[in-house]
C-alpha positions in Angstrom: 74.8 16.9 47.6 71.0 17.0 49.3 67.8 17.1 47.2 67.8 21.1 47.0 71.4 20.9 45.3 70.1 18.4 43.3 67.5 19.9 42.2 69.3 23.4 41.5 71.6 21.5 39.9 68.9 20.3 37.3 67.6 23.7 37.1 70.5 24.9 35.8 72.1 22.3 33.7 68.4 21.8 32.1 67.4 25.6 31.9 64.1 24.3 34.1 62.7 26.1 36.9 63.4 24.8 40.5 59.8 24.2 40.5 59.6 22.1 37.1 62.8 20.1 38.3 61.8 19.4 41.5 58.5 17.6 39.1 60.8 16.0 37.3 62.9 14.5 40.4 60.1 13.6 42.1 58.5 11.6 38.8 61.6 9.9 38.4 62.1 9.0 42.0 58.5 7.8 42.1 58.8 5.7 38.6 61.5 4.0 39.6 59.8 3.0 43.1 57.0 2.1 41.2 59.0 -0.4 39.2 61.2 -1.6 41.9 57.9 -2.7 44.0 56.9 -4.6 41.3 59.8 -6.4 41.0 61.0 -4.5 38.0 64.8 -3.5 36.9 65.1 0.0 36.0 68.6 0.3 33.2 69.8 3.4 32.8 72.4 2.8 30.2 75.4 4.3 31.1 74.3 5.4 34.3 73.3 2.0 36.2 70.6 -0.4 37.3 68.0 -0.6 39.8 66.9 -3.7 40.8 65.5 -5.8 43.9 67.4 -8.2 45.5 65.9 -11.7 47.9 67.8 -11.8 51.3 67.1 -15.3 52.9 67.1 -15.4 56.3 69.9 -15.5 58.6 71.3 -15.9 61.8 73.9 -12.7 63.0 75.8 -12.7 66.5 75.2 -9.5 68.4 79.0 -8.4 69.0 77.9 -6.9 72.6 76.8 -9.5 74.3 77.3 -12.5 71.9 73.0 -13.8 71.7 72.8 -15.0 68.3 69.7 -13.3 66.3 67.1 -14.6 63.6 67.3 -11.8 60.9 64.1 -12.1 58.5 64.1 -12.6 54.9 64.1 -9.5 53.0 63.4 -8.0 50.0 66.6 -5.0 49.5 66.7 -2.5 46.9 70.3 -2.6 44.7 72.4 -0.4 42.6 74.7 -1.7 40.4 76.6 1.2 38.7 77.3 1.0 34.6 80.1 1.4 32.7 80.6 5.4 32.1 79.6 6.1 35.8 82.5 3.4 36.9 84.4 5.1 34.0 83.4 8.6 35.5 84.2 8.4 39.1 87.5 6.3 38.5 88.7 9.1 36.2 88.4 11.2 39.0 90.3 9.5 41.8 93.1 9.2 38.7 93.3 12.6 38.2 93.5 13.2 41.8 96.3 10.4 42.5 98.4 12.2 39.7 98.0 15.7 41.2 
């Protein structure tokens, strides 16, 4: 699913315009940047959390041609899903695996 289906997605679950939920997309995706740069966690209960995660800095081999690499720290963005979406998607590939 890409943005568009996303957003017509909303549209219709919502009874939104594709014009108000693209607002709404794009306020959420923005808010939870926002938060995320300043070091926030964003819970969606149910759903998941948002958070930002330290890298330290590391040495990695380059598999080609075996020089060995200084990788930066780094700050990453993480996802860590909650319960009903692990629920959700695993109910899924069960129903699948029993077809």
């Amino acid at each position: 699913m890409n943005k568009s289906e996303l957003i017509e997605s909303i549209a219709s679950e919502s009874g939104l315009s594709k014009a108000d939920s693209l607002k709404a997309l794009d306020a959420m995706l923005g808010s939870v940047t926002q938060a995320l740069q300043t070091g926030e966690q964003v819970v969606l209960v149910g759903f998941g959390t948002f958070s930002v995660k330290d890298r330290a800095p590391r040495r990695v081999r380059n598999p080609r041609t075996g020089d060995v690499i200084e990788v930066a720290a780094s700050r990453v963005a993480s996802f860590k899903p909650g319960k009903g979406l692990k629920q959700a998607v695993a109910g899924d590939v069960a129903a699948e695996a029993s077809a």
